[in-house]
N, C-alpha and C positions, 0 to 999 in steps of 0.2 A: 584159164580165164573163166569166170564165174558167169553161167548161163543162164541169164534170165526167162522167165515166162510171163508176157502181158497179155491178162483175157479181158476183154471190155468192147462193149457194143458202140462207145460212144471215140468214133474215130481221130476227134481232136485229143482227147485223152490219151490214147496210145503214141500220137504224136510227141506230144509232151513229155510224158515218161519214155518213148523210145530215145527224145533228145537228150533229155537230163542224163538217163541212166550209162547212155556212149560216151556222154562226158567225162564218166569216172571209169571208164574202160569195160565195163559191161557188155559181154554179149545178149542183142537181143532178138526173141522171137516171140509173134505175136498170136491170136487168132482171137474170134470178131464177138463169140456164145462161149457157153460151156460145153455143148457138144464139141465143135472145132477144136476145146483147150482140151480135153480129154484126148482128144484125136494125135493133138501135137506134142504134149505131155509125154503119150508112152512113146511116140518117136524119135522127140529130143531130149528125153529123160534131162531137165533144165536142173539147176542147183537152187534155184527159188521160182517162185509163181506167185502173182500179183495177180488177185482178179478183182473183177466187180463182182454184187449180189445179184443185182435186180439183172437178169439178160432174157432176150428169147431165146426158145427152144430149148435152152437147159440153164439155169441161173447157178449162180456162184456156188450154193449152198449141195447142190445137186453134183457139182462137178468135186468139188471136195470130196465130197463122201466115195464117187469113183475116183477119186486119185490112191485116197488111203486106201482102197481096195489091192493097189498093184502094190506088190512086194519091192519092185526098184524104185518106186515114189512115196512110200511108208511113212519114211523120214522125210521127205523133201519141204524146207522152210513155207509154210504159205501164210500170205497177208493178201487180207481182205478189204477191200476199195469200199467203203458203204457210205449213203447218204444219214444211216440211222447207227445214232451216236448209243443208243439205248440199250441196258443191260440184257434184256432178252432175246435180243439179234447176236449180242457176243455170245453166251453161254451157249445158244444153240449153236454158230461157228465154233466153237471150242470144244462141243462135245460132237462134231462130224470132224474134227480135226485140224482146224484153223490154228496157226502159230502165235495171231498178231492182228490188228485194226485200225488200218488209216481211212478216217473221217473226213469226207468231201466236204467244202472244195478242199484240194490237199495241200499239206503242208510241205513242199519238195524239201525243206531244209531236215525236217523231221524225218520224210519216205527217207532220204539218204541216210539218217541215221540207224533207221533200222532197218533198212537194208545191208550197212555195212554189218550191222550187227546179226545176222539170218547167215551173212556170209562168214560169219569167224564161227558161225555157229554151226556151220555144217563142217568146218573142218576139225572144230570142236568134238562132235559126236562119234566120230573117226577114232577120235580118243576116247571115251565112252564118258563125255560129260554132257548134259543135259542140256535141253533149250533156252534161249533164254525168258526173262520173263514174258508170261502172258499180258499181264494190265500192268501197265510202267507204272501208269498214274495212279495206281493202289500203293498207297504208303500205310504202314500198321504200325503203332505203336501207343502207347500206352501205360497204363496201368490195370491190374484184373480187380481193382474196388470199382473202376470206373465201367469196366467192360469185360464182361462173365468169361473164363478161361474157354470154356464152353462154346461161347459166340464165335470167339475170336477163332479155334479152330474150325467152325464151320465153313467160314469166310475163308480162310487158307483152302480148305476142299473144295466150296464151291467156284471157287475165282482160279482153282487150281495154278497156286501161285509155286513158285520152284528158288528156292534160295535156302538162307540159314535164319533161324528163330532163335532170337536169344533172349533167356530172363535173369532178371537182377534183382537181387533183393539187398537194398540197400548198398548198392555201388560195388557189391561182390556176386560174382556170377553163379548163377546158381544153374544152368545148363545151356547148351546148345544144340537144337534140332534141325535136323536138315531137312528139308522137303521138295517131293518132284512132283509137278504137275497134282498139285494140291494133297498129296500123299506124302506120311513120315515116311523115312528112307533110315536114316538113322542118328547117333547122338545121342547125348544121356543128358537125363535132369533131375539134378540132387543123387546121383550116384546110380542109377535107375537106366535100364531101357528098354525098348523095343514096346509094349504095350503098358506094362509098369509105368512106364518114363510118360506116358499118356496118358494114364487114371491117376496117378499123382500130380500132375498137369494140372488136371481138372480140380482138383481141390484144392487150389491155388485162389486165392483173393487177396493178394495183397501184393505182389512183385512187380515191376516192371516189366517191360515186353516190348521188344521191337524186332521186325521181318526185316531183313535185308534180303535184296533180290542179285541172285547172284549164281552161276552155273552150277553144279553138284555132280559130284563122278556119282554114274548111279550101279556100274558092274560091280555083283555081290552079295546086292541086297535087294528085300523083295519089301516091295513098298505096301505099307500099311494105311489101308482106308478108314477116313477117321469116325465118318457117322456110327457104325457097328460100335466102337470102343466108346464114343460117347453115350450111345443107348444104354449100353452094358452100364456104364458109371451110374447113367440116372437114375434108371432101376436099381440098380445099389443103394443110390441115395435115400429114394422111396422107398424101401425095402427098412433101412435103419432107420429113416423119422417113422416108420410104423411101429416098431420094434420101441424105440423113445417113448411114442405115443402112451403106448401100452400102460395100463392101471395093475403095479402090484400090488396084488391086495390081500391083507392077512387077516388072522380072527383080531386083532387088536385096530386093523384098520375103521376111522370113524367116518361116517358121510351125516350129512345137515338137508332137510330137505330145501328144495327150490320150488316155489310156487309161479313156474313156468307158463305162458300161453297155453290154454286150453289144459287144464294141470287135472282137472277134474275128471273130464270127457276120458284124458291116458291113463286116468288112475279106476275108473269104474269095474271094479274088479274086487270081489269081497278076499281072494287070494295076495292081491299086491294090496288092496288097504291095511288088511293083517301085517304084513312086511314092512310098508309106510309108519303102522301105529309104534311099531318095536323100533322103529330106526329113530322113531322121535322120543321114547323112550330112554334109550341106551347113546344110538347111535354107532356102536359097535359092531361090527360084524358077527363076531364070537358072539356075544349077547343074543343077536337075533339069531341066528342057528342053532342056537339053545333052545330059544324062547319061542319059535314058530312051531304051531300044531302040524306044517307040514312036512315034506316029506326034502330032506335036504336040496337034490337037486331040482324041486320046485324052488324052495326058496333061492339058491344059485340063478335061476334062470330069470327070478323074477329081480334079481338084483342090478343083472346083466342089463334087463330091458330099461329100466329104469334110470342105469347108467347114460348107458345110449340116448336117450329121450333127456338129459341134464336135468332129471328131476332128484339124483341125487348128485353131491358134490362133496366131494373129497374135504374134511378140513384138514387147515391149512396150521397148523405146528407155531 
């Protein structure tokens, strides 16, 4: 029989949830803080815990972080009772190791639901499949013209969502990714995996895309955190639009000049006027490194500056 833990300062609440939860055959045990539920925790090593946040002498937040501490309550399901509906109070439960979030006043139809659901999940994990989801009410899906491949895994990391990803392009599947507590696990996309299957991901802007939230066997595989691999992509990306950017430029290459803001002020230099007069001359490259009294890589440098400053411009063919 599946053993409950209620921690909550507020006695009529315990009441309630000790009624409801006897109902469906639940055994229960309670205590009043966070210190007490830590106390009772490691003695009745429970198969779920329900606590509140806000308590004395040790609040919710505080007593989570020593539950994951003990090696027998590592795994053990916890859902948090909070008045504060708000993303910054989840992430922070989720990153001390909260399972889950029921928002006061409580919804008992809903705690039952996922309650049963903490309890198929622990006998779940026995078998080495995964929690279930963190935020139910996160649905994802899509399209990557509407919503940057990029975003969308971030939100998978940060929300640390645990199901399967799948994209489509044009009503044929083009991969399926697993993920556990907002980490790739595994799965290939477009023939692709493990980190490959995630920098081709990213350059994706046109497929379909929807999360289904759903267990994942996780013995095997060592899960991949996604921020690193998107950094790596970006810099990539920036790395080739520099590389695009790039002016090749040859002796037959021509530039026109631009009579730029302040064009005179950049230009007061009897070295780059000399270079200025040859390029409105020829306009050739070759031509002015012919025709310049100085010394090439003057000339080179001052082409360069020039470049830079859009007082010359490439024509256009």
């Amino acid at each position: 029989m599946t053993k409950i833990l209620i921690v909550d300062d507020e006695a009529s609440i315990i009441r309630m949830l000790t009624f409801a939860l006897n109902k469906e055959g639940y055994t229960i045990v309670t205590a009043s803080n966070g210190r007490e539920g830590v106390q009772i925790a490691s003695r009745e090593n429970p198969d779920l815990i329900i606590s509140d946040i806000m308590m004395p002498e040790m609040d919710g937040m505080e007593m989570c972080s020593q539950v994951r501490q003990m090696p027998a309550l590592k795994n053990t399901p916890f859902i948090f009772l909070t008045a504060k509906g708000d993303m910054t109070t989840r992430i922070k439960g989720l990153q001390l190791g909260a399972d889950d979030f029921i928002v006061k006043p409580i919804d008992f139809k809903l705690l039952m639901k996922k309650v049963k659901e903490m309890s198929r999940y622990d006998l779940a994990t026995e078998a080495g499949l995964s929690e279930p989801e963190l935020f139910h009410e996160v649905h994802l899906s899509g399209n990557f013209s509407r919503r940057k491949a990029s975003e969308v895994l971030q939100v998978i990391e940060t929300e640390r969502l645990t199901g399967s990803f799948y994209i489509d392009q044009d009503s044929q599947n083009e991969g399926n990714l697993l993920f556990y507590k907002g980490k790739y696990l595994s799965g290939s996309y477009v023939g692709k995996e493990g980190k490959e299957a995630i920098l081709t991901l990213l350059a994706n802007t046109n497929s379909d895309f929807n999360f289904v939230v759903k267990p994942v066997a996780v013995e095997g595989h060592t899960p991949l955190s996604m921020s690193p691999v998107i950094m790596e992509w970006t810099a990539s990306q920036a790395k080739n639009q520099d590389t695009k950017d790039k002016l090749v430029i040859t002796r037959e290459t021509e530039f026109e000049i631009v009579l730029v803001p302040d064009f005179f002020q950049l230009t007061a230099n009897d070295d780059i006027q000399e270079v200025i007069k040859l390029f409105r001359s020829s306009g050739k490259v070759g031509d002015v490194l012919d025709g310049a009294s100085l010394e090439r890589e003057r000339v080179l440098k001052i082409l360069r500056y020039l470049i830079s400053k859009k007082i010359l411009k490439e024509k256009t063919k």
